[in-house]
DRENVEX-677524 format. One record per residue (C-alpha): x, y, z. Coordinates in pm, 1 decimal, m for minus. Example, Ala and Ser with C-alpha at 12.3 -4.5 7.8 and 13.67 -1.06 7.14 Angstrom:
// DRENVEX-677524
R,1230.0,m450.0,780.0
R,1367.0,m106.0,714.0
***
This chain:
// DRENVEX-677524
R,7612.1,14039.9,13056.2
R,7791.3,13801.5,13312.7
R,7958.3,13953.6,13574.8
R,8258.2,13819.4,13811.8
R,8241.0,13773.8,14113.7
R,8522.5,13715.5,14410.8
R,8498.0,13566.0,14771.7
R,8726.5,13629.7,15016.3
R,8696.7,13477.1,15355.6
R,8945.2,13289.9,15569.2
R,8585.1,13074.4,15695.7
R,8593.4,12765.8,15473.7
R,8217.4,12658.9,15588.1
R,8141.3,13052.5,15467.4
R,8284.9,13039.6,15185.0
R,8147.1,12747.1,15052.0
R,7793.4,12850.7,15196.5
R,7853.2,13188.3,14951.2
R,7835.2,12961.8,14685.4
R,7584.3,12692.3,14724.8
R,7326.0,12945.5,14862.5
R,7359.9,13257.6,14706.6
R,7199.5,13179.9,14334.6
R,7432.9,13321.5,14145.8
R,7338.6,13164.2,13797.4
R,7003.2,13348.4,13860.1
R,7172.2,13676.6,13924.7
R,7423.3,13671.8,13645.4
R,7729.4,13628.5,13837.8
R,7989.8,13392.7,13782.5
R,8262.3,13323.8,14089.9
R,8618.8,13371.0,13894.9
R,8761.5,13272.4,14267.8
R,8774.6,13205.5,14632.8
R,9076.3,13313.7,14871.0
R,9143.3,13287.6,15242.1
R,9329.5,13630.7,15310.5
R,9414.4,13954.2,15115.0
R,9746.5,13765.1,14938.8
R,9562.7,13530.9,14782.1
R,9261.7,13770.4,14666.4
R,9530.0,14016.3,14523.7
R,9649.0,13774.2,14265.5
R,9303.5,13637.9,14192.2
R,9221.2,14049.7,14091.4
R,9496.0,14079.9,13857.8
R,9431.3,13747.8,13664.6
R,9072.1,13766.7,13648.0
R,8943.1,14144.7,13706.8
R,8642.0,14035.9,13917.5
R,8343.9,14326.0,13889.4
R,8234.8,14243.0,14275.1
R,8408.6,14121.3,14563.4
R,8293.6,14005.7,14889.1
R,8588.4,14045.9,15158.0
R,8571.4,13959.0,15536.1
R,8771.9,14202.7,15723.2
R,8964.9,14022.7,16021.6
R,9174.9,13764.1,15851.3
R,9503.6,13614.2,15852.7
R,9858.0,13708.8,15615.5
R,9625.7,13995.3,15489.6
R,9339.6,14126.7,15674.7
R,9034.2,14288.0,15431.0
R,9152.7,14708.4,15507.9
R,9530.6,14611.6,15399.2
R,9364.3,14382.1,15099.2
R,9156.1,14748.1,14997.8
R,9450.9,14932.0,15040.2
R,9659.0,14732.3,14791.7
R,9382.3,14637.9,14577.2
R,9252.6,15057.7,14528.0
R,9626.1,15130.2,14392.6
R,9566.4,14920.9,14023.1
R,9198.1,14884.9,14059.3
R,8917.7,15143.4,14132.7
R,8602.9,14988.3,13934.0
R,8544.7,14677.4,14159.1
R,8253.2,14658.2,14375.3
R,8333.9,14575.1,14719.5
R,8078.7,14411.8,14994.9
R,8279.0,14382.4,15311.4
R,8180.7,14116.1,15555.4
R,8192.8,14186.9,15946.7
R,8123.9,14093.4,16286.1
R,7926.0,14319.7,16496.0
R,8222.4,14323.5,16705.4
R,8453.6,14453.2,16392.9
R,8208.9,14711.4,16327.4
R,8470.6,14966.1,16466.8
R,8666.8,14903.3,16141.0
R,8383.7,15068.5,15913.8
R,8517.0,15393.0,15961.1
R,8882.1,15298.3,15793.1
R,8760.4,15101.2,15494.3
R,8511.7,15442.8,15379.3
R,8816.4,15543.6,15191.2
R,8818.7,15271.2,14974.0
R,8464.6,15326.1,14863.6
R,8310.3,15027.1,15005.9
R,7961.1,14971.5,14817.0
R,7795.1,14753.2,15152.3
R,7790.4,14631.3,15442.1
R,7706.4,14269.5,15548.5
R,7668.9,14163.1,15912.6
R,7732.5,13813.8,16015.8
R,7559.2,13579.1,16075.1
R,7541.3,13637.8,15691.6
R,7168.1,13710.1,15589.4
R,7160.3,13515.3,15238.2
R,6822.4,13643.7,15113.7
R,6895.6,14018.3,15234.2
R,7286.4,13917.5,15059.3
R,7125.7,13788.9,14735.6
R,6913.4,14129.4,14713.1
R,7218.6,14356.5,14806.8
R,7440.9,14155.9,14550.3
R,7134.9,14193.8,14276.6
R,7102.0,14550.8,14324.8
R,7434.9,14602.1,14250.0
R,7505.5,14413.5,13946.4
R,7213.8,14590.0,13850.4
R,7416.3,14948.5,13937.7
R,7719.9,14787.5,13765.1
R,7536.4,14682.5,13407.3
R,7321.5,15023.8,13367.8
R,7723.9,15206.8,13413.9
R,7875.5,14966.7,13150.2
R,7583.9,15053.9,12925.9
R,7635.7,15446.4,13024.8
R,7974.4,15379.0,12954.7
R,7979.3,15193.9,12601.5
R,7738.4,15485.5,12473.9
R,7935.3,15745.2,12582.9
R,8290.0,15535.0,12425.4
R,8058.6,15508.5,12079.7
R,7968.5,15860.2,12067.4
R,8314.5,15965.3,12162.1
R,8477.1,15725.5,11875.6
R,8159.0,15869.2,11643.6
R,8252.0,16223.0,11712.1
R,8639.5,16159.4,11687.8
R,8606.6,15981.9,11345.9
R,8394.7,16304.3,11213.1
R,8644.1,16525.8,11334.8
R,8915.2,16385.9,11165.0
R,8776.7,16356.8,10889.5
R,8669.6,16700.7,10879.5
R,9047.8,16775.4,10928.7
R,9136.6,16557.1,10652.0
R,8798.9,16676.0,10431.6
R,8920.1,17093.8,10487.1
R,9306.4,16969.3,10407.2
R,9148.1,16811.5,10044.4
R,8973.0,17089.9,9926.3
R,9230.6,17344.8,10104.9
R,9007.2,17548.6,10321.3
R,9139.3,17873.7,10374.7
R,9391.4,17837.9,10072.5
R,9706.9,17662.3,10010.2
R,9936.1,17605.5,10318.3
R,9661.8,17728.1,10557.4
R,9751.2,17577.0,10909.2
R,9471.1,17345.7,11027.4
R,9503.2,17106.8,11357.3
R,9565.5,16750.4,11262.0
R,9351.3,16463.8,11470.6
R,9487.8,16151.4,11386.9
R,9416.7,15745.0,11509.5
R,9779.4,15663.1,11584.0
R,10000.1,15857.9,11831.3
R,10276.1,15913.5,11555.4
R,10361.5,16301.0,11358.2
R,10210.7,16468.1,11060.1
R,10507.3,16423.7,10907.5
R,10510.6,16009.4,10972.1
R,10120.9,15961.9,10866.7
R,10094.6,15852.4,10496.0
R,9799.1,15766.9,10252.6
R,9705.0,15575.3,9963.0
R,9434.3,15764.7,9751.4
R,9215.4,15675.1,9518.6
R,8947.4,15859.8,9348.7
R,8625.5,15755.2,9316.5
R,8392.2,15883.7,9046.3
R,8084.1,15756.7,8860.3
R,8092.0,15735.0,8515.6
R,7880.8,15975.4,8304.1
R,7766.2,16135.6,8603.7
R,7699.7,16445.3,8479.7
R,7457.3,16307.7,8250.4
R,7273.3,16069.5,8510.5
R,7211.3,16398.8,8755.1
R,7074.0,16533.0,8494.7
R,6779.9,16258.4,8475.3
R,6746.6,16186.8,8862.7
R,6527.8,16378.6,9052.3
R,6665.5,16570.4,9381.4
R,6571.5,16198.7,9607.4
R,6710.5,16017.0,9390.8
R,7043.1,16187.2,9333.1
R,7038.5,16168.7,9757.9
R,7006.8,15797.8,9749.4
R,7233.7,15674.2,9455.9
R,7504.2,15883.1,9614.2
R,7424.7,15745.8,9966.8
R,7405.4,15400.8,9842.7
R,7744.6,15448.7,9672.4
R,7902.0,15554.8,9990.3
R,7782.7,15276.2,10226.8
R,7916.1,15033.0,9964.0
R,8217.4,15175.8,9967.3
R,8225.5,15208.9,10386.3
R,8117.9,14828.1,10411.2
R,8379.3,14722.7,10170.1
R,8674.4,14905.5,10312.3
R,8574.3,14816.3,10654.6
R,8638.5,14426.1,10526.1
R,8952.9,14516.0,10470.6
R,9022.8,14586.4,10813.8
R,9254.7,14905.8,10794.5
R,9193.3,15255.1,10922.5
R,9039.5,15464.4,10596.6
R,8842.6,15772.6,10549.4
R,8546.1,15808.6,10294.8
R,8529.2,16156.8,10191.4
R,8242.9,16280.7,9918.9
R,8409.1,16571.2,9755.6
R,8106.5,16658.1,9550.9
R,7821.6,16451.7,9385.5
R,7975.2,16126.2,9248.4
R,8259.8,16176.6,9340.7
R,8470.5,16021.3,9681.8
R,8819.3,16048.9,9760.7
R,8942.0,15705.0,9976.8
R,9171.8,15776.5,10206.9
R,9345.3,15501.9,10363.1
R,9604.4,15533.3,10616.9
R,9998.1,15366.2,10597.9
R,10220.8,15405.4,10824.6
R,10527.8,15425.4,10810.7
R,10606.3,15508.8,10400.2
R,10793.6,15148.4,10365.9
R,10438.1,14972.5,10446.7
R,10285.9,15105.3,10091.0
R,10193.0,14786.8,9902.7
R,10065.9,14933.7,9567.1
R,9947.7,14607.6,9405.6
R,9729.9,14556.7,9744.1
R,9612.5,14902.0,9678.4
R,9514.9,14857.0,9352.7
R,9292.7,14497.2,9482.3
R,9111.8,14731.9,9716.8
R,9003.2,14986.4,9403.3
R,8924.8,14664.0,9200.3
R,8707.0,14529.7,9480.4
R,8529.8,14857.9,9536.8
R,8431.6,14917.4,9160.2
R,8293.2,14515.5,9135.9
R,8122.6,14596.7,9485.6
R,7931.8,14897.9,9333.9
R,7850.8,14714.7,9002.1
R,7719.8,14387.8,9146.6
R,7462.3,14551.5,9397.0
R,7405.8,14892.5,9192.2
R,7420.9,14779.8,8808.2
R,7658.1,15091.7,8820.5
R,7990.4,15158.6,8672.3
R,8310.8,15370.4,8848.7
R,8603.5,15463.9,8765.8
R,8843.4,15456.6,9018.2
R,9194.7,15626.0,9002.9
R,9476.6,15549.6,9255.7
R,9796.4,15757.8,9266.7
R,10061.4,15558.4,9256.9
R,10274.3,15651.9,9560.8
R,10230.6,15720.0,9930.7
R,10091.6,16048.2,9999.3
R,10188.8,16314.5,10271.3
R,9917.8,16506.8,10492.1
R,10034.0,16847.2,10362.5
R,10012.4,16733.0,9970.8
R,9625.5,16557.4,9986.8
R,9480.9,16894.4,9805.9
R,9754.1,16873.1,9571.2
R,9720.3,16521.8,9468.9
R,9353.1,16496.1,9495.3
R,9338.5,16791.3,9230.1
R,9641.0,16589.5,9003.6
R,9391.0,16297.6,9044.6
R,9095.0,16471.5,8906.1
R,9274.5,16642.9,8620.6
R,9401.1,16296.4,8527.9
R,9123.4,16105.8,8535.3
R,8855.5,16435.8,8345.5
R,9168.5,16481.0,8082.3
R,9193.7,16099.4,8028.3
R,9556.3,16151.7,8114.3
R,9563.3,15817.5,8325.5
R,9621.5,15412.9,8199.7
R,9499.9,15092.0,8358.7
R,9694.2,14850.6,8550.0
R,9577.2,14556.4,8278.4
R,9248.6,14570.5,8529.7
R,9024.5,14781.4,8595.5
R,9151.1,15043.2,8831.6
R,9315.5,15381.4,8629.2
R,9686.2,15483.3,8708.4
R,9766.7,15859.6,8666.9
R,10062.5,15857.1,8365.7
R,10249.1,16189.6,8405.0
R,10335.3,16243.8,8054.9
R,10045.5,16119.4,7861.1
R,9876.5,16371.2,7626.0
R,9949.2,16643.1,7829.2
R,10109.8,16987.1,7698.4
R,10142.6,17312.7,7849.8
R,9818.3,17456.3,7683.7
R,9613.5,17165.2,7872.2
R,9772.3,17208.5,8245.3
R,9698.0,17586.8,8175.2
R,9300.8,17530.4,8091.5
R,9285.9,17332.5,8363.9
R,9426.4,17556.7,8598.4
R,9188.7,17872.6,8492.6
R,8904.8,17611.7,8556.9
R,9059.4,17540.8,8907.6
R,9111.8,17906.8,8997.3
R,8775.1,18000.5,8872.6
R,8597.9,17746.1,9089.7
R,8819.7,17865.1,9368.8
R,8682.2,18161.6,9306.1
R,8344.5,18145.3,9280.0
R,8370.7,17888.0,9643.9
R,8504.3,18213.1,9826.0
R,8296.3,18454.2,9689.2
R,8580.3,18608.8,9527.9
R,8436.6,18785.8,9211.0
R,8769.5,18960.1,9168.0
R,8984.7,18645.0,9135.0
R,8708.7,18424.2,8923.6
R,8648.8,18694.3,8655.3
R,9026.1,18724.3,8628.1
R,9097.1,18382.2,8563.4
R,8804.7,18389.6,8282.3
R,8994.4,18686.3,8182.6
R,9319.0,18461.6,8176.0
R,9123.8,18168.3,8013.1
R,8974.2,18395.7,7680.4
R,9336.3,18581.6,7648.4
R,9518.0,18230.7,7658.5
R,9288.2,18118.1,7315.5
R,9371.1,18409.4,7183.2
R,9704.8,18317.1,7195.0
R,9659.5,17978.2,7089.0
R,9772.5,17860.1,6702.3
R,9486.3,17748.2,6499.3
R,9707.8,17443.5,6452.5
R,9647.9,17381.6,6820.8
R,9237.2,17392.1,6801.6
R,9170.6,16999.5,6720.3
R,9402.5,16885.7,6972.6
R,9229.7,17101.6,7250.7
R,8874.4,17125.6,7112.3
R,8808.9,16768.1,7329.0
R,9034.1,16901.3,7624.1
R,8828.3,17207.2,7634.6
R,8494.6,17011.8,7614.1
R,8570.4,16779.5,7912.3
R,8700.5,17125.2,8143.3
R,8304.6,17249.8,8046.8
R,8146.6,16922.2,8187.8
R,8406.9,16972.8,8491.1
R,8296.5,17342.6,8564.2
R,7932.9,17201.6,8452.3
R,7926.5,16952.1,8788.0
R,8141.2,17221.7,9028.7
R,7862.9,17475.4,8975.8
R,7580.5,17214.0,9038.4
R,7740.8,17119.3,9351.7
R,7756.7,17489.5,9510.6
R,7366.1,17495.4,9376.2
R,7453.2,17816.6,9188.5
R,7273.2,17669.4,8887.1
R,6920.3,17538.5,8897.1
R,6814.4,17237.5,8745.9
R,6683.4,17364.2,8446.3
R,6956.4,17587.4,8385.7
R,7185.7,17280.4,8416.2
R,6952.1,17111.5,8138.5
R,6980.6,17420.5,7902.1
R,7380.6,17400.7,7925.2
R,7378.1,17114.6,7848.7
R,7193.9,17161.3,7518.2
R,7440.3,17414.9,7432.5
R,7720.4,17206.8,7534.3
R,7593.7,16922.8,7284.0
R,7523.9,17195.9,7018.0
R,7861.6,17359.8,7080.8
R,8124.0,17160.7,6867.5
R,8342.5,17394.6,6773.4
R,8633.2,17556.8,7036.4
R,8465.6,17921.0,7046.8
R,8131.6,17822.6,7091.3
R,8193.4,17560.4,7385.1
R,8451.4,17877.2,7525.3
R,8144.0,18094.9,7456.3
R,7945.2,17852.5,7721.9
R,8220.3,17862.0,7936.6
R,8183.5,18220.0,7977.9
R,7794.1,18220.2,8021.9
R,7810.4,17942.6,8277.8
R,8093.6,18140.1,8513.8
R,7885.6,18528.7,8389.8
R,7577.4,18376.0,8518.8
R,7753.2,18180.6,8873.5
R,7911.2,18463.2,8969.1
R,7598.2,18652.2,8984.9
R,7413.7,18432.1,9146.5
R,7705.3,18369.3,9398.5
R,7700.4,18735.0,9502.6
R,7350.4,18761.8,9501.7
R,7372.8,18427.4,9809.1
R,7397.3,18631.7,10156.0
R,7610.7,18495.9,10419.4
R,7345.6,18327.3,10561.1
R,7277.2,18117.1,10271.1
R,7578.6,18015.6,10248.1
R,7610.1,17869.7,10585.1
R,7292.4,17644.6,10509.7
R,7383.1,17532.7,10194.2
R,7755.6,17403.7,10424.6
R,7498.6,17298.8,10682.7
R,7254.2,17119.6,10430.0
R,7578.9,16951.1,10235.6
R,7724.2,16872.1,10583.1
R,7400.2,16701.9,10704.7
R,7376.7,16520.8,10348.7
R,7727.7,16326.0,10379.4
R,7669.6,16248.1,10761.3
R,7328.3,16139.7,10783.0
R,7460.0,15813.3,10908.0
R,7634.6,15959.6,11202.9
R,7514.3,16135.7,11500.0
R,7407.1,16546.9,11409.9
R,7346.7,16781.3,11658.9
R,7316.8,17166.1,11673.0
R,7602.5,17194.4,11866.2
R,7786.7,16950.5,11612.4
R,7639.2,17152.8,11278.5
R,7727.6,17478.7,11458.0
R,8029.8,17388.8,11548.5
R,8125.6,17314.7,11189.7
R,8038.3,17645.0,11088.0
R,8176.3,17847.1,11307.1
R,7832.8,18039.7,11493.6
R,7688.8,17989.4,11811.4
R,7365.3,17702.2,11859.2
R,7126.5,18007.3,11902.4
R,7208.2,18161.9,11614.9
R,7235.3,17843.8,11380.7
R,6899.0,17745.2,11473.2
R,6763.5,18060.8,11430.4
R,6931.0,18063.5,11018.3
R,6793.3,17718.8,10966.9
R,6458.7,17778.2,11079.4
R,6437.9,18058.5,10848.2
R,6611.7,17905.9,10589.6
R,6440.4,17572.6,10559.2
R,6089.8,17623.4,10760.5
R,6154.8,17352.1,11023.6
R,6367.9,17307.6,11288.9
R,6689.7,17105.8,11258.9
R,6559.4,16823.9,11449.7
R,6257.0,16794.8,11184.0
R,6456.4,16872.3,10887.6
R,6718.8,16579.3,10950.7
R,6395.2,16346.8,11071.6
R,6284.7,16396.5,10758.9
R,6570.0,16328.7,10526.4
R,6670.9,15975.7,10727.3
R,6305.5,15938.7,10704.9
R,6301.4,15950.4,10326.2
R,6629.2,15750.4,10311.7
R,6524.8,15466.0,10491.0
R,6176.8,15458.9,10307.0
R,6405.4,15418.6,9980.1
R,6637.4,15190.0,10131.1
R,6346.0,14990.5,10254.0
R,6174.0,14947.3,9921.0
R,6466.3,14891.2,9712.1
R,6717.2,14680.8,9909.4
R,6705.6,14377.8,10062.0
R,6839.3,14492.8,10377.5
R,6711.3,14442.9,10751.1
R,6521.4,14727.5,10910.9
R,6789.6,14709.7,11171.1
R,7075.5,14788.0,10945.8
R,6842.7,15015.2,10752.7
R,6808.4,15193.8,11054.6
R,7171.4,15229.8,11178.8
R,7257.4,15350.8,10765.7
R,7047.5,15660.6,10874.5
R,7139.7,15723.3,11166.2
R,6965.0,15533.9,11452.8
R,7157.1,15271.5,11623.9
R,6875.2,15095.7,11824.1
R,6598.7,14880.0,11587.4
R,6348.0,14974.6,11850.5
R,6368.5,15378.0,11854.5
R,6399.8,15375.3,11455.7
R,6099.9,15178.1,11452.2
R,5914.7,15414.1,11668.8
R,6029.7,15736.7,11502.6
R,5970.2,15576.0,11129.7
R,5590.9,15435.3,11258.2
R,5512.7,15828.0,11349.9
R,5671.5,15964.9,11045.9
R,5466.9,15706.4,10825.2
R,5180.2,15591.3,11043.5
R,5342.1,15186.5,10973.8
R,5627.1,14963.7,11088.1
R,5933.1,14940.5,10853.5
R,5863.6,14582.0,10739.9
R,5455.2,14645.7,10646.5
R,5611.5,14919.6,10469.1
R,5840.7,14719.5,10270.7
R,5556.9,14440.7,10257.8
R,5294.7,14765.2,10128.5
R,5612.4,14924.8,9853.1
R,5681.2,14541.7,9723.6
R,5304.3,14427.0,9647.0
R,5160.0,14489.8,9291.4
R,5005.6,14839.0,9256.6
R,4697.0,14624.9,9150.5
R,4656.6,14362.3,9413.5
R,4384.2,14432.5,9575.8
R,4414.8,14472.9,10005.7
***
């Protein structure tokens, strides 16, 4: 890093002996100036913004105190080395004020200058460094909390119309602050989780999101990545004001993101935009219109490849209803709320009572898609095992008829609701913490951070996770980036720096370190060791 450097001195033969002798190349200084009094300097300042100044103090127009004075009003980070006679030496004492860094006597000692000058550009580098880590992790730990804010306004924590406070990256109102959504979900889903195993459900959703992230920050406009559940993101990018929404360039961006994710995944997604601007205080109720669209098949295509929601399309009073017992079940079952899940079951069996026989083919495939729906919910609160999941599914593909597929309806919610009450309080929290930890392992986690989130103290969340997971939080997240970036090393061409900043470690060299202990070899002779034929012989 270069820094800049000013000389003030109403001595032309010192001045230009401050730059032929002093090596300044060598030290990485450059001189933005030279002035002969305080005047001059001042102007010199405000158009170049030197990081070190050398001022005499006796000098004409503007002696160096007035020039520190002035200068100490608009700018308090520049070094200052003041220059002196051992007659002026009486002036030390009025100049302290102005935090002075050094003294130099003249005659001017060049070498004992050159070391004085080194040692503080030194000072000044290791406090820009101190400074752009502490600016990252502040912009890091800004961007999570908003888009916590925003993630607890999607899935309505605490209920519809609970108050939350709103972080936001322009200084304008809630009520000014817009979004276009889309929905991002992968096709089939359901059906892949099903095959992958735990690590590779992790990675396929973590390579999903970083193509998404990379893509959207091309397009150079403030956005939010949110993963609802598994497979499923909700985009969130900001317009401001309402006037600014450009729907065709909105529906470019989906298009883009969907051949992103097939070109470097082989993977198809369907993504959903609602067609109009939306408001902070309706994102749960949109995001919830966007899934029922898109699961219902109640949404058409632009002529391209990104859905539309189409208000009217195949819906009927009998559908919205279904779809809202799901809703109010799952809502149910996230709160621990036996009481209001078994009475929308309750509402669900009564309303197909109710229903015409002449009514059963049209919501037989309605019906079928709400099971896969409650299906995915359940496997993302873990309140169904994976081979519990896999015997559903059986019955689901066994179950054509409307009764029987209601009939699994009612075994899948019998059988989450008591495992949901069996989950103490504690487990609860972990699964949030483990889920939390999952769609942030990019970022910078702490305890503090994780405990934060959840509402308990540091103490005490250590204490749960320890129990919980038989490590300690530092290990635990080790672990997972360390299992990340083995994947991401073995199946993608990407450098072990950029590996390494995907999970979470912004320096090449402590990634390297950390991965080396975890795996007892670098990152690239473990790529060399996961790319070389099973049967080549070492």
């Amino acid at each position: 890093m270069m820094l800049k450097v000013l000389l003030v001195d109403d001595e032309i033969n010192i001045l230009k002996n401050l730059q032929a002798v002093v090596p300044w190349e060598e030290l990485g200084v450059e001189i933005v100036g030279t002035a002969k009094n305080g005047e001059i300097a001042l102007e010199i300042v405000r158009e170049h913004s030197p990081d070190l100044i050398l001022c005499d103090i006796r000098m004409p127009v503007m002696d160096g105190i007035e020039f520190l004075g002035a200068l100490r009003e608009f700018n308090t980070d520049a070094e200052v080395i003041m220059m002196t006679g051992y007659q002026d030496f009486s002036y030390v004492r009025s100049v302290i004020r102005y935090e002075v860094r050094d003294y130099i006597l003249k005659p001017i000692d060049y070498e004992e200058l050159a070391q004085t000058i080194s040692r503080l550009a030194d000072g000044i580098r290791e406090l820009r460094a101190e400074q752009q880590v502490i600016q990252t992790e502040w912009r890091q730990m800004f961007s999570l909390a908003y888009e916590k804010v925003l993630y607890d306004l999607l899935i309505d924590v605490g209920g519809s119309g609970a108050s939350k406070p709103f972080l936001k990256f322009h200084e304008v109102s809630g009520e000014d602050l817009t979004f276009a959504m889309l929905l991002v979900d992968v096709e089939e889903y359901s059906r892949k989780e099903c095959i992958w195993d735990d690590k590779e459900r992790k990675l396929w959703n973590f390579a999903i999101h970083n193509i998404l992230l990379e893509n959207l920050n091309s397009f150079e406009v403030p956005h939010s990545v949110l993963q609802v559940r598994s497979g499923e993101w909700c985009v969130l990018i900001e317009r401001l004001p309402v006037e600014t929404f450009d729907r065709d360039q909105c529906l470019e961006w989906g298009s883009k993101l969907r051949e992103a994710v097939l070109k470097y995944l082989k993977l198809n997604i369907r993504v959903l935009l609602h067609p109009a601007p939306v408001k902070l205080e309706k994102l749960a109720k949109t995001y919830k219109s966007l899934q029922r669209s898109l699961h219902l098949g109640n949404a058409g295509t632009n002529g391209g490849a990104v859905l539309i929601p189409e208000k009217n399309r195949g819906q009927s009073d009998e559908t919205v209803g279904l779809w809202d017992r799901i809703e109010e079940m799952v809502t149910g079952l996230k709160r621990c709320d036996r009481k209001k899940t078994e009475a929308a079951l309750k509402e669900l069996n009564e309303s197909f009572k109710r229903l015409p026989e002449s009514s059963f083919e049209r919501v037989e495939p309605i019906l079928h898609y709400i099971c896969l729906h409650l299906l995915r919910e359940m496997r993302a609160m873990d309140v169904i095992g994976r081979n519990e999941e896999l015997n559903y599914w059986n019955q689901i593909d066994h179950s054509p008829g409307i009764r029987d597929t209601l009939g699994v309806i009612n075994r899948l919610v019998d059988q989450s609701i008591d495992n949901v009450m069996k989950k103490k309080t504690s487990d609860v929290l972990m699964l949030s913490a483990k889920d939390y930890i999952e769609r942030n392992l990019s970022s910078d986690l702490s305890i503090d951070m994780l405990a934060d989130y959840l509402g308990i103290s540091g103490s005490y969340f250590s204490l749960l996770f320890k129990q919980h997971f038989n490590e300690t939080f530092v290990e635990y997240v080790t672990r997972q980036r360390m299992e990340m970036a083995k994947s991401l090393l073995a199946l993608s061409d990407k450098s072990v720096t950029l590996v390494g900043q995907m999970v979470g470690y912004a320096e090449r060299r402590y990634f390297t370190r950390v991965f080396s202990k975890y795996t007892g070899m670098l990152p690239s002779e473990y790529r060399e060791k996961s790319h070389r034929p099973s049967n080549e012989v070492v």
